[in-house]
N, C-alpha and C positions, 0 to 999 in steps of 0.2 A: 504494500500500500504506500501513498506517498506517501505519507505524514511516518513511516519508516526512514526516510534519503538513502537507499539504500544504492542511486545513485551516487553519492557521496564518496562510500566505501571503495564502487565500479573503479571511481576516479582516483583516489587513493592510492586502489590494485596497478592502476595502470602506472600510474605515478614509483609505485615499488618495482615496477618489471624494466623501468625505464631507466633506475638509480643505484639499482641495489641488486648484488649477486647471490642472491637465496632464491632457492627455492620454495614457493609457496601458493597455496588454492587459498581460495575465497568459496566459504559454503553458505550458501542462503538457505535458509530452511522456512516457510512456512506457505498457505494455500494463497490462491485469488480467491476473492468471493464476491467482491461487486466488479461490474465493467469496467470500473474506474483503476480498479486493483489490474485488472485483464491489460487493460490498455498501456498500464506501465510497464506491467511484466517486460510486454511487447516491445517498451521502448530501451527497456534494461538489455534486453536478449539483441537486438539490436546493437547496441551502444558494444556490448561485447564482441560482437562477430565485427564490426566497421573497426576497434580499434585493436583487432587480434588477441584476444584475451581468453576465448574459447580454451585452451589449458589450462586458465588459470579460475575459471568461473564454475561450480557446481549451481544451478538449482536442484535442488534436493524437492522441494515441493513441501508437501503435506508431512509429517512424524509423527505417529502414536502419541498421546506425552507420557506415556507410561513407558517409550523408548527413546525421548528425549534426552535423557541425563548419559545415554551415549554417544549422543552428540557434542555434548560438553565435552567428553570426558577425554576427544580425541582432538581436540582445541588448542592449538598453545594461546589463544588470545579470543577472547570476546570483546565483540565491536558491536557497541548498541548507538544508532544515528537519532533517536528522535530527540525532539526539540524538549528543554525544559519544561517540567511539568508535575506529573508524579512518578514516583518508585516506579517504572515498569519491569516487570516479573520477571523476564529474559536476564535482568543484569545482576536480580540477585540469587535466580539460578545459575548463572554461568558464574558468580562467585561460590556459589555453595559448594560446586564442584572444583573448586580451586584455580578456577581460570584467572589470570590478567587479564580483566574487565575494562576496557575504552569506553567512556561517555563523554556525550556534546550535554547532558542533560546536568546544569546546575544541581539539583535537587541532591543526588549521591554527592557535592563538595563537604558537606558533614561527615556523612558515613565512608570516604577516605580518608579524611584527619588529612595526616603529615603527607599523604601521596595525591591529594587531591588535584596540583599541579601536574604531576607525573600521568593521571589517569585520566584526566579531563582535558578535552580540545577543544577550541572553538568552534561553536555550530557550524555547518557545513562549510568547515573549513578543510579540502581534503589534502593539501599540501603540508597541513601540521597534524591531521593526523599522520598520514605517511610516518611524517617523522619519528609522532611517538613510537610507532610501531616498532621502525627501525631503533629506537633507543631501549627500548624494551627485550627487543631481542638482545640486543648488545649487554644491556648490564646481568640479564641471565645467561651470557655467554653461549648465545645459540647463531649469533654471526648470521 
């Protein structure tokens, strides 16, 4: 859905494939259900094949949520795009499961404390996400 920017991420991915010599996928995981949701899909899946990124792109689709937490659990990094607001449930499951959780979303600046710099980017900003990511990887020594 938009109100996910999961364009954002796209831009990010493409932005890491461009800078940085890791290897790494981008998995989107969850359904369309309005046209609206359809229509983006459309122009996300788009956005991937124009700027060659099909290697680096899963849609995953629809997951159980009772088979969710292995999706987490095969993560090195969770990346949640939406706009400040509330708690969404994505960020503190993929923390429960021990992921390095990225948010554009103010509201977890509390509940990082002392990393909340480190964890939070500017809303759809995808050239500082990039970075964190790359910084992240770097200070757990995954290069």
């Amino acid at each position: 859905t938009p109100i996910k920017n999961v364009d954002i991420l796209l831009k990010a991915g493409e932005i890491l494939k461009n800078s940085w010599n890791k290897a790494f996928v981008i998995t989107l995981i969850g359904p369309t259900s309005t046209e609206e949701d359809k229509q983006y899909k459309k122009e996300l899946e788009q956005f991937v094949q124009t700027r060659g990124l099909q290697d680096l792109v899963q849609f995953r689709g629809s997951v159980p949520y009772k088979e969710i937490h292995k999706e987490y659990w095969e993560a090195d990094v969770v990346v949640n795009l939406c706009p400040t607001g509330g708690i969404d449930k994505m960020v503190v499951e993929g923390m429960a499961a021990g992921n390095i959780t990225v948010v554009s979303n103010e509201t977890f600046r509390p509940l990082f404390g002392p990393y909340a710099e480190v964890l939070i980017y500017p809303y759809q900003n995808a050239d500082i996400l990039a970075e964190k990511i790359k910084e992240l990887f770097k200070a757990q020594n995954k290069k």
